[in-house]
GUNU-571857 format. One record per atom (N, C-alpha, C): residue in three letters; x, y, z. Coordinates in steps of 0.1 Angstrom, whole numbers, padded with zeros to 4 digits, always signed. Example, Ala and Ser with C-alpha at 12.3 -4.5 7.8 and 13.67 -1.06 7.14 Angstrom:
BEGIN
ALA+0132-0057+0078ALA+0123-0045+0078ALA+0132-0033+0078SER+0128-0022+0071SER+0137-0011+0071SER+0129+0000+0079
END
This chain:
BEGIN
UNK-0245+0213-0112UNK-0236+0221-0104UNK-0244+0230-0094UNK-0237+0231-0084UNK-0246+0240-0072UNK-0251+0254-0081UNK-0261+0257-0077UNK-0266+0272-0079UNK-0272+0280-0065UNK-0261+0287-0062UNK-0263+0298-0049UNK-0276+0301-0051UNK-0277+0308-0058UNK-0288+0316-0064UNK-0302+0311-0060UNK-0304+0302-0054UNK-0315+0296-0058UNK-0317+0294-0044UNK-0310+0299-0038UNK-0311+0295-0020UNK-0305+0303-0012UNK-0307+0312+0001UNK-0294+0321+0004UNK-0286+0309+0010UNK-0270+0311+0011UNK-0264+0299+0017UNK-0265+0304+0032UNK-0264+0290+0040UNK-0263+0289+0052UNK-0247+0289+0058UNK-0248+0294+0073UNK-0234+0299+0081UNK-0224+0293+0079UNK-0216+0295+0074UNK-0199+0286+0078UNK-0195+0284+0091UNK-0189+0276+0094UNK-0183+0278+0110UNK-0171+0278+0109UNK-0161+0280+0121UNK-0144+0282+0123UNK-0145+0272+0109UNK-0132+0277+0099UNK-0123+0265+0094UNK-0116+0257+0101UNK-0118+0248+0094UNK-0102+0231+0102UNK-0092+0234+0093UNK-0081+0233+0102UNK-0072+0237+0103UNK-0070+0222+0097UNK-0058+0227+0083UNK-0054+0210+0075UNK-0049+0199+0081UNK-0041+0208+0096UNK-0033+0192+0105UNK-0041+0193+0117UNK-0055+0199+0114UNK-0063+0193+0128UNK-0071+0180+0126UNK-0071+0172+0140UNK-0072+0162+0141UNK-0085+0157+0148UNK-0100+0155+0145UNK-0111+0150+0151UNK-0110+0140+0155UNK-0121+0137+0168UNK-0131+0125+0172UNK-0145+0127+0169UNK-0156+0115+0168UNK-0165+0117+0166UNK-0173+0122+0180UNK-0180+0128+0181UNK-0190+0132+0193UNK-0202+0123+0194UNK-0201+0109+0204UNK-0207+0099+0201UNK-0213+0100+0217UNK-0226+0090+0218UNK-0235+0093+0234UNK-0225+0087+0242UNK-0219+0075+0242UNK-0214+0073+0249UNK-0206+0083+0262UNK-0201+0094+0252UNK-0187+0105+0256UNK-0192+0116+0258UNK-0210+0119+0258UNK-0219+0132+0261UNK-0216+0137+0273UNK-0219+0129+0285UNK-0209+0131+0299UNK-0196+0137+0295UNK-0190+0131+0290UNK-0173+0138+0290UNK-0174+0154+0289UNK-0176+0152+0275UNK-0182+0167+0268UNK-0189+0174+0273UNK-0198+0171+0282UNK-0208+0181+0289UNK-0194+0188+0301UNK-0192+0178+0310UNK-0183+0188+0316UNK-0171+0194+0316UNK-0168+0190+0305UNK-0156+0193+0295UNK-0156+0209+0290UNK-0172+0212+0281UNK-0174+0223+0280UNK-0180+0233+0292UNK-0179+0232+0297UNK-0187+0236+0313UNK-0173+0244+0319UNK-0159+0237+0315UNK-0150+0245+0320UNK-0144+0254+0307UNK-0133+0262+0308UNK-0130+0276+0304UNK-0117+0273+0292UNK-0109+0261+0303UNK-0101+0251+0294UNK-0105+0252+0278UNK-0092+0251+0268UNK-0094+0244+0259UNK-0100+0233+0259UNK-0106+0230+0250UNK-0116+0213+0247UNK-0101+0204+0242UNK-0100+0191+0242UNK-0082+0186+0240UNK-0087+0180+0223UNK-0097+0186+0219UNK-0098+0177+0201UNK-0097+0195+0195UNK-0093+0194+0177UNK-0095+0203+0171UNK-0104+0206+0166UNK-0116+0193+0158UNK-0128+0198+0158UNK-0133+0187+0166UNK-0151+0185+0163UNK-0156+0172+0164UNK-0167+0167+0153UNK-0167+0158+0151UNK-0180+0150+0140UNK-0190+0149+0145UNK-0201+0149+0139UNK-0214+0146+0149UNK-0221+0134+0135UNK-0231+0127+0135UNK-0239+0119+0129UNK-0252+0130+0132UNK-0251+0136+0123UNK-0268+0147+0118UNK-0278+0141+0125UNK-0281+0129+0117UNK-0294+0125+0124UNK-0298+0121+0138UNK-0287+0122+0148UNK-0287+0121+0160UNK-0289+0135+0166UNK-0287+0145+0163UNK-0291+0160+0167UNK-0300+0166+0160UNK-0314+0163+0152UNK-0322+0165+0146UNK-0333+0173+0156UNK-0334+0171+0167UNK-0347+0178+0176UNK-0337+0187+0181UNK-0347+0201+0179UNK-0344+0212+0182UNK-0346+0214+0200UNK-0341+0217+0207UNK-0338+0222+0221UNK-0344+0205+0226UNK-0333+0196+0222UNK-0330+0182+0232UNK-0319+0185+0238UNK-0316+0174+0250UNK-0304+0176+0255UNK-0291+0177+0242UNK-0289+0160+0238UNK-0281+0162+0222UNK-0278+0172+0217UNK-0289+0179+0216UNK-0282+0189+0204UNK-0283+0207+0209UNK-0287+0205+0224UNK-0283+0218+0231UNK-0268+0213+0237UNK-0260+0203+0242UNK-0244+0201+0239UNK-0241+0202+0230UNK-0247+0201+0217UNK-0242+0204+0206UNK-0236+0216+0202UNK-0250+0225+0202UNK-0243+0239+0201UNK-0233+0246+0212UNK-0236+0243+0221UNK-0222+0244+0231UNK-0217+0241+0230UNK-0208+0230+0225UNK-0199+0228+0219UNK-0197+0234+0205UNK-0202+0238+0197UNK-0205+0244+0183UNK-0197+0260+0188UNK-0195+0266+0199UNK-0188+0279+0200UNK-0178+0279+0205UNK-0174+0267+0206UNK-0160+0261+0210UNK-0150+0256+0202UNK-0154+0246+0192UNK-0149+0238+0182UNK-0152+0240+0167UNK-0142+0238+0159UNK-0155+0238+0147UNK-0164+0222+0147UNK-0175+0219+0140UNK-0183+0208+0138UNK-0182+0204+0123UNK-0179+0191+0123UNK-0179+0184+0111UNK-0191+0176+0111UNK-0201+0177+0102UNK-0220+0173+0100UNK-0216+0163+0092UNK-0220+0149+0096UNK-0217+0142+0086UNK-0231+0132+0088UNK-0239+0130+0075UNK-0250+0125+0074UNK-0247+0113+0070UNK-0259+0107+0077UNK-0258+0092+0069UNK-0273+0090+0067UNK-0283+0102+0063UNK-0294+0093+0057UNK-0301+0105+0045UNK-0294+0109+0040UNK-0295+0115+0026UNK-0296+0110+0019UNK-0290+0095+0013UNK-0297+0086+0001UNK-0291+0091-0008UNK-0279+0096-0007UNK-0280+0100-0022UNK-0277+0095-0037UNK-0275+0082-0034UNK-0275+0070-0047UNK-0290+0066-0045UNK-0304+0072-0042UNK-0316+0066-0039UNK-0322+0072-0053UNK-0329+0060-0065UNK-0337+0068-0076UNK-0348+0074-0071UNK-0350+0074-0059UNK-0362+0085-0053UNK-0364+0095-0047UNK-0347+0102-0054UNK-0344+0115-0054UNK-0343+0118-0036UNK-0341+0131-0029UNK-0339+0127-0016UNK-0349+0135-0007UNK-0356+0128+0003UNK-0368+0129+0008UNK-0363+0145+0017UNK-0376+0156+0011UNK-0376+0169+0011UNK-0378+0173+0024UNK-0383+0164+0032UNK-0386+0164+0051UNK-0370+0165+0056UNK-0366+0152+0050UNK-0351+0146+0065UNK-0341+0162+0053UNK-0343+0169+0047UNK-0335+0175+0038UNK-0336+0189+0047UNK-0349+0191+0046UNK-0350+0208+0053UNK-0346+0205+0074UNK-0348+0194+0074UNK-0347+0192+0086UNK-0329+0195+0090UNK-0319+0189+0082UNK-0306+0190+0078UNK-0304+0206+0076UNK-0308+0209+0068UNK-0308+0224+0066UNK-0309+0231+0082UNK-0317+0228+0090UNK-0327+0237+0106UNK-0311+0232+0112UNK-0303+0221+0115UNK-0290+0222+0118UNK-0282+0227+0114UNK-0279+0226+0101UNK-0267+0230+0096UNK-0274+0247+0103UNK-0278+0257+0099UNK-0284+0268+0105UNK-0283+0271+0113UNK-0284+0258+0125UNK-0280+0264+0143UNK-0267+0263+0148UNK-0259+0250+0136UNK-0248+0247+0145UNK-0233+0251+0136UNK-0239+0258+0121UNK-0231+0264+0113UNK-0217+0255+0111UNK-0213+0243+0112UNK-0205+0234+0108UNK-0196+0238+0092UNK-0180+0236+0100UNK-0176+0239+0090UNK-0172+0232+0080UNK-0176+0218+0078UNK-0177+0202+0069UNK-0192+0197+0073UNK-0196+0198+0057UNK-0208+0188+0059UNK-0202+0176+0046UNK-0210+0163+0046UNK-0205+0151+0044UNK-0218+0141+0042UNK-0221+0135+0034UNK-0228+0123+0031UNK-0216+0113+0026UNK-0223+0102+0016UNK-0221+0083+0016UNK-0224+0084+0002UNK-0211+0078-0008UNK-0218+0073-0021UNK-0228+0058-0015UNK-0235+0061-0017UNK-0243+0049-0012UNK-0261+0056-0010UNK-0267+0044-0009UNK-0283+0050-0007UNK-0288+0040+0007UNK-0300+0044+0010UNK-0305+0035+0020UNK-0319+0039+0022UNK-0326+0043+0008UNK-0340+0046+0007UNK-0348+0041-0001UNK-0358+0034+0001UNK-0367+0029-0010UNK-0383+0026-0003UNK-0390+0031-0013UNK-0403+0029-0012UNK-0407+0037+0001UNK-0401+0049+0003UNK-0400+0057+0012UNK-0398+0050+0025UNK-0390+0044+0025UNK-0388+0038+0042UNK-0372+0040+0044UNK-0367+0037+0055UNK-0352+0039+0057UNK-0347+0024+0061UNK-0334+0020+0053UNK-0328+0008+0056UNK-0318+0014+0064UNK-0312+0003+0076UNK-0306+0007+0086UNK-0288+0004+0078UNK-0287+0010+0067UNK-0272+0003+0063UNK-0269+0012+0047UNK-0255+0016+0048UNK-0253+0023+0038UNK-0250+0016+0019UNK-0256+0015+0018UNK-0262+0003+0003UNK-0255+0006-0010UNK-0242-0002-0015UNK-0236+0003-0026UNK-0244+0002-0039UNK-0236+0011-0047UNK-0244+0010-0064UNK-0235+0009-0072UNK-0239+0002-0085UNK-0231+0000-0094UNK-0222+0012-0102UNK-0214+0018-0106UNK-0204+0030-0112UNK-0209+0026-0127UNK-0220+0032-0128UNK-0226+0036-0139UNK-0230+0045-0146UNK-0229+0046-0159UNK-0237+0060-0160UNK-0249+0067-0158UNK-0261+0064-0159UNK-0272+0062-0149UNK-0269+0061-0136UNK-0260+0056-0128UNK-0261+0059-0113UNK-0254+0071-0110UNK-0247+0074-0121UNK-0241+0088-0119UNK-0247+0098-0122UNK-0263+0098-0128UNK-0268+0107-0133UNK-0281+0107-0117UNK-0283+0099-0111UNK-0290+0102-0100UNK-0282+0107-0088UNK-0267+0108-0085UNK-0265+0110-0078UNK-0261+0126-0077UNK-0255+0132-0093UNK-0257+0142-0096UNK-0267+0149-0093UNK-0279+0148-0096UNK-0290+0152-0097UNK-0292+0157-0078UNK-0289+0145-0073UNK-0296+0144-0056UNK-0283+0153-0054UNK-0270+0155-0054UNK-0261+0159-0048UNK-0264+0175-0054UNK-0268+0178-0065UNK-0273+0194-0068UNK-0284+0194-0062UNK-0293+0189-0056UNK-0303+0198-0046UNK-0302+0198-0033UNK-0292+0187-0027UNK-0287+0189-0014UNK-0278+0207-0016UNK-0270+0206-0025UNK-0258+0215-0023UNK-0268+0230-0022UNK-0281+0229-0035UNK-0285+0240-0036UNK-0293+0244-0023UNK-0302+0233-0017UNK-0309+0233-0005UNK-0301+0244+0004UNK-0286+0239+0008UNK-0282+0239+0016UNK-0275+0251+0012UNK-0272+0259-0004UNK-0260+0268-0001UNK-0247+0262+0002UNK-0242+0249+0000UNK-0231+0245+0007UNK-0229+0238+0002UNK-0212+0235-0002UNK-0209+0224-0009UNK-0206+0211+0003UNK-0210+0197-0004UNK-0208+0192+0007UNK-0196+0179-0001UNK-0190+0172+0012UNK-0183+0165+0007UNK-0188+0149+0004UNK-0182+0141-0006UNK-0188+0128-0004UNK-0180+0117-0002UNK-0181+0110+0008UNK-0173+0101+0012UNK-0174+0087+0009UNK-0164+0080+0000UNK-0160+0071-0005UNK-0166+0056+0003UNK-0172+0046-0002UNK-0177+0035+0002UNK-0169+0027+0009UNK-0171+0013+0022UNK-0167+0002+0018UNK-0176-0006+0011UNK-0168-0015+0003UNK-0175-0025-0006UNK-0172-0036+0000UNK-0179-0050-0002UNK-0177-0069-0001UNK-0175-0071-0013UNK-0183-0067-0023UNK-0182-0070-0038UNK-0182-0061-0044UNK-0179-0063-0061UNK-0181-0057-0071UNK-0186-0059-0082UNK-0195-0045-0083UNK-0209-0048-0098UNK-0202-0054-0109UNK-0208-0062-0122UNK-0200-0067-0130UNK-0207-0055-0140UNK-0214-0049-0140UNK-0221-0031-0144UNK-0208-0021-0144UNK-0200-0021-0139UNK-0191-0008-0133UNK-0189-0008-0146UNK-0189+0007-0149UNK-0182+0020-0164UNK-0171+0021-0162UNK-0169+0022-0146UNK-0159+0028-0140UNK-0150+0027-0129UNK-0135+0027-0127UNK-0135+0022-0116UNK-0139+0031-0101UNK-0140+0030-0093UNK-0144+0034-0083UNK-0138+0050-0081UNK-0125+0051-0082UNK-0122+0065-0080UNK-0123+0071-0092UNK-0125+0070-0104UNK-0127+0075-0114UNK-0140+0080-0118UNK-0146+0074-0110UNK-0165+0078-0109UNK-0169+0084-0100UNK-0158+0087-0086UNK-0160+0094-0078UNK-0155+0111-0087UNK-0146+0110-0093UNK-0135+0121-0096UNK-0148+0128-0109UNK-0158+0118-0115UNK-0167+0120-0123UNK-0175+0130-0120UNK-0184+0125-0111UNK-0190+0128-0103UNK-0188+0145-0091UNK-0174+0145-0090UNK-0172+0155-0083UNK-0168+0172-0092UNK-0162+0166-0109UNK-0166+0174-0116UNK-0183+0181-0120UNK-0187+0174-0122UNK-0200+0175-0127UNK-0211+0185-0116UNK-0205+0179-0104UNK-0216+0187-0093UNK-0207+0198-0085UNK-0196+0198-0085UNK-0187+0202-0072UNK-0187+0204-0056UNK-0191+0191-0059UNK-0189+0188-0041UNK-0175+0184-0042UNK-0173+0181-0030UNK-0157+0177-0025UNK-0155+0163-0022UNK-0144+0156-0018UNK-0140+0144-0013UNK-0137+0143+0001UNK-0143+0131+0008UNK-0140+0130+0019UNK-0134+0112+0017UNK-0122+0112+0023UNK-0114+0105+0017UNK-0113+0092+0032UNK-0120+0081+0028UNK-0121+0072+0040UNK-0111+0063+0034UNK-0102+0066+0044UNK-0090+0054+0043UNK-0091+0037+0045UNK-0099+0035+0056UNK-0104+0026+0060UNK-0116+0021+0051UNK-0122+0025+0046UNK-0128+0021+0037UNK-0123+0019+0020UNK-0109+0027+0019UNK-0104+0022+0008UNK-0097+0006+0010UNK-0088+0008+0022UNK-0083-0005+0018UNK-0089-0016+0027UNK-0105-0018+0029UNK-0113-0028+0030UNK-0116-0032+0018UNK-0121-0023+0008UNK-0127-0023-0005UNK-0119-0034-0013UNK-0104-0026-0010UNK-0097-0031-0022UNK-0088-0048-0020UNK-0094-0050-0003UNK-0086-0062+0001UNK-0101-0073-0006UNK-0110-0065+0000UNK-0125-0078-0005UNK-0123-0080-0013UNK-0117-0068-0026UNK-0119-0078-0040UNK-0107-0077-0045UNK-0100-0082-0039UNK-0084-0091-0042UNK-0074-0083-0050UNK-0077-0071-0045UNK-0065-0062-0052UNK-0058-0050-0040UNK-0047-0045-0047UNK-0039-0039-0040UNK-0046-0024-0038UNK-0042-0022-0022UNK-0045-0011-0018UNK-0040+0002-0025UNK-0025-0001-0031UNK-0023+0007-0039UNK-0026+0009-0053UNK-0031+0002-0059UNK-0037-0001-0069UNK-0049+0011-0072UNK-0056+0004-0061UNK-0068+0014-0056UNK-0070+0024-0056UNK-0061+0034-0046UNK-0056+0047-0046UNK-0051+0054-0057UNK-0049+0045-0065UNK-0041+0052-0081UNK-0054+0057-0085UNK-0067+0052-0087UNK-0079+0057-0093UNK-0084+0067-0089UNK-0079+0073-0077UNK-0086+0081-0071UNK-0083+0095-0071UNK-0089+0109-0071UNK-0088+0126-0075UNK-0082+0128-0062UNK-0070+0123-0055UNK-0067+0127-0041UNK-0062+0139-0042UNK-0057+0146-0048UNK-0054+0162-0042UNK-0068+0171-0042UNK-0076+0165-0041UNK-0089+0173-0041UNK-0096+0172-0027UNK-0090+0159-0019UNK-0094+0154-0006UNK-0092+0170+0004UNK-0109+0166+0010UNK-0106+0176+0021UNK-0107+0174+0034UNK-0115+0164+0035UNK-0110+0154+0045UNK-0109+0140+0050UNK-0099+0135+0056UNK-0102+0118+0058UNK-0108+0114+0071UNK-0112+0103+0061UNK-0113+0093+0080UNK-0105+0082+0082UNK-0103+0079+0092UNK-0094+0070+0097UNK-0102+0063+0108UNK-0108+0048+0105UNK-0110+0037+0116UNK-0108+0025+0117UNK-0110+0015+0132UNK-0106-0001+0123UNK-0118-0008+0118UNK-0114-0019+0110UNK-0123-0031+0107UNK-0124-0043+0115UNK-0127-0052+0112UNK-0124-0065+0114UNK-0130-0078+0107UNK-0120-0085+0108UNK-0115-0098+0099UNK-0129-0108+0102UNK-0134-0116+0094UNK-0148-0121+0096UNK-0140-0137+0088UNK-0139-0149+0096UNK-0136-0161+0089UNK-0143-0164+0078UNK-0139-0169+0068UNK-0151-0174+0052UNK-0143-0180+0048UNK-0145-0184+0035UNK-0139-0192+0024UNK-0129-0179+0019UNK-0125-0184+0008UNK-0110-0180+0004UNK-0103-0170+0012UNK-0103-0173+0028UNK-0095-0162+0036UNK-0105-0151+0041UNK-0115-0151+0041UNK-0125-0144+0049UNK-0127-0127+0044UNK-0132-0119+0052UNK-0136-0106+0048UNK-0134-0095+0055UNK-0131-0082+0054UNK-0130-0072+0058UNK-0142-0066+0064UNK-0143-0066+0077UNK-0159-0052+0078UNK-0156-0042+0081UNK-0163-0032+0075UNK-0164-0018+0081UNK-0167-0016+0096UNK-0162-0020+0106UNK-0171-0024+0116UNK-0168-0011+0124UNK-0158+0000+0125UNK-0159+0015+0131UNK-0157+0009+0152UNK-0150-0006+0148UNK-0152-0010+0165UNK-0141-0017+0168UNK-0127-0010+0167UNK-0115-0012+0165UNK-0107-0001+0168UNK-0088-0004+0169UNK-0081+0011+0169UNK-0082+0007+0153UNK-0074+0022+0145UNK-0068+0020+0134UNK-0060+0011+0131UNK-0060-0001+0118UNK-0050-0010+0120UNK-0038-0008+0111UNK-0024-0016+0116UNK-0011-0007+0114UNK-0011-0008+0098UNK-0019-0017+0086UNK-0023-0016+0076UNK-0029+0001+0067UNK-0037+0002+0075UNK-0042+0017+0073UNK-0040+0029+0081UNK-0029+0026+0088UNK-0018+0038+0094UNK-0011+0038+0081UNK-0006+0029+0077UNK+0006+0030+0064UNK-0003+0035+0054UNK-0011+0030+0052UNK-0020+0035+0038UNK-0022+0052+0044UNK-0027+0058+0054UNK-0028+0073+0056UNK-0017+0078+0053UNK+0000+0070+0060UNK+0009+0078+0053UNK+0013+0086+0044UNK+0013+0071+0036UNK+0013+0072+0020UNK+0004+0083+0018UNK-0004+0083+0020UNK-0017+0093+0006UNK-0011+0110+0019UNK-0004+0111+0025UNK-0002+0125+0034UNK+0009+0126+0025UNK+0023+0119+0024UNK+0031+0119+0018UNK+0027+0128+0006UNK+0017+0123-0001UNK+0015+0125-0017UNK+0005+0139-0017UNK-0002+0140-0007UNK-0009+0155-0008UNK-0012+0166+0000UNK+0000+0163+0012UNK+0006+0169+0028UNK-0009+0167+0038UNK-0010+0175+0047UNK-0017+0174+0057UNK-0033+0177+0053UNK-0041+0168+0059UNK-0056+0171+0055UNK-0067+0171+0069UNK-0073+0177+0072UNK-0083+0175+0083UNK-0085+0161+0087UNK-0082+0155+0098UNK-0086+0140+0096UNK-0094+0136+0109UNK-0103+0126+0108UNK-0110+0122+0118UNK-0109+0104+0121UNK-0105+0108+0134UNK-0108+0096+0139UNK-0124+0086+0143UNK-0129+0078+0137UNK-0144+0072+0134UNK-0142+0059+0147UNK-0149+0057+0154UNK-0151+0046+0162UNK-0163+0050+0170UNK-0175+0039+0167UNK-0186+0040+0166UNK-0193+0028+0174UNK-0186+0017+0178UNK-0196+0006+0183UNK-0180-0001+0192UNK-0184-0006+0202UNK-0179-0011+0215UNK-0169+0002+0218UNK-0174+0011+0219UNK-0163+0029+0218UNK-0155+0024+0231UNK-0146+0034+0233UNK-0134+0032+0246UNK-0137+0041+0253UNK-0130+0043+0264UNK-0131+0056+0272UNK-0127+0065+0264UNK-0127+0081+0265UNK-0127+0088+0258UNK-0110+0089+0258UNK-0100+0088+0269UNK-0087+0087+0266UNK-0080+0080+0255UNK-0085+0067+0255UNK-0082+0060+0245UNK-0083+0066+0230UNK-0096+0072+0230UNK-0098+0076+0218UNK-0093+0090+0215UNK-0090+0098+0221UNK-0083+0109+0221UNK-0068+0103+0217UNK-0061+0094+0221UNK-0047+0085+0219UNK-0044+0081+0206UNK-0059+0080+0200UNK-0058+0076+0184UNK-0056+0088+0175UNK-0062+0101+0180UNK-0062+0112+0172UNK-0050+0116+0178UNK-0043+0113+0186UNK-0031+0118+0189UNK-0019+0110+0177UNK-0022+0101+0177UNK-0014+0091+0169UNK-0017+0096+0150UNK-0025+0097+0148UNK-0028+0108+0137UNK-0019+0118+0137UNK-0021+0125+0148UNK-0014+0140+0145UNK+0001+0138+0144UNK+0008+0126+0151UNK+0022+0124+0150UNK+0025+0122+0136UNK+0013+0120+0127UNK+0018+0114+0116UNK+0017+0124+0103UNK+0009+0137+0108UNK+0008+0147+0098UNK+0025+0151+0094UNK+0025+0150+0083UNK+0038+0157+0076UNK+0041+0171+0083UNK+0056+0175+0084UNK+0055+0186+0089UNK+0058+0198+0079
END
């Protein structure tokens, strides 16, 4: 479990507001944002996401838009190279360096990956599932209490896509998430699009799936598309973040708003991105859909 004590905690920033609606802050749309914030105008998103490790050097262009935008918006920090399914515990450099942001740009969601992507001290370019074990739950414990203590901050952890599944599992997937979030108290960040990829790869119902899961605990989701890859028995689902949302996982966001009202949600699109209108059209289409 986190221990304050053992760290002073680091800034909070604005809270998100439960029916606000994010985009990611990606290079492509730095232009936009730069002269976006340059005017006096509201910014047209409620918060924005950033990927940590892209705003890591202190006084770059990146991450001096950053914090100008950071006194504008709130910032949702979402890492992808903490490791924290890595048995090599999580490297104490990329950790304090996470810490020198979270510090400047005081974000009010930070966010890692059940997943690892560290070994033999090197970084793999890909978020790497692990089996729902009890040993894999005791490393992730362990890494997720010294991120939280590092940091003073609880952070959230966001649910996997999977292709397969361990024949090792203790547990089903949201049940070892829901394990897991007792034991350390971090929070859930609830990827929709990665639930019902998960649950289509391995031949079960999206609702099925969802039944496993601690959803009134979700603090925030994501919402992106996939796409369909030809194979044998009907082909595969990718996480591919280079798509709109598909009308599959509109329905699936419904559903789970229906069942635990409105939650901070973010729109993810990351590779072949659109103009920034477009992608503002998707977070708009979100917002139509928060319960009122």
């Amino acid at each position: 479990m986190i221990d304050l004590a053992l760290a002073p905690p680091l800034a909070l920033g604005p809270a998100v507001a439960a029916t606000a609606v994010g985009i990611g802050l990606r290079a492509d749309h730095h232009s936009d944002f730069a002269a976006l914030v340059a005017q006096p105008t509201a910014l047209p998103v409620d918060f924005l996401e950033i990927h940590a490790e892209n705003y890591l050097h202190p006084g770059s262009p990146t991450q001096r838009l950053l914090l100008a935008l950071a006194e504008r918006v709130p910032i949702s920090l979402h890492c992808v190279g903490l490791s924290l399914g890595s048995a090599e515990s999580v490297d104490e450099i990329h950790l304090s360096r996470i810490a020198d942001l979270t510090e400047a740009c005081s974000p009010a969601l930070i966010s890692d990956h059940l997943a690892w992507c560290r070994v033999g001290g090197r970084y793999l370019n890909d978020l790497l599932p692990l089996p729902y074990t009890s040993e894999a739950l005791e490393v992730l414990a362990r890494n997720i209490d010294r991120v939280q203590t590092r940091l003073g901050r609880k952070i959230l952890l966001e649910n996997p896509s999977t292709y397969v599944g361990f024949t090792e599992n203790d547990w089903p997937e949201g049940a070892f998430i829901a394990e897991l979030l007792r034991r350390t108290g971090c929070g859930l960040l609830l990827d929709v699009n990665n639930l019902y990829v998960s649950a289509q790869n391995q031949g079960l119902l999206p609702e099925d799936w969802l039944a496993t899961y601690p959803l009134a605990v979700a603090e925030e989701i994501h919402l992106a598309g996939h796409t369909h890859r030809d194979g044998p028995e009907g082909g595969i689902l990718i996480d591919t973040h280079a798509a709109p949302v598909a009308p599959a996982v509109w329905q699936l966001y419904e559903t789970i708003l229906g069942q635990i009202g409105p939650r901070p949600t973010l729109i993810e699109w990351d590779a072949d991105l659109p103009d920034l209108a477009i992608l503002l059209a998707e977070a708009e289409a979100a917002r139509q859909r928060m319960p009122s």
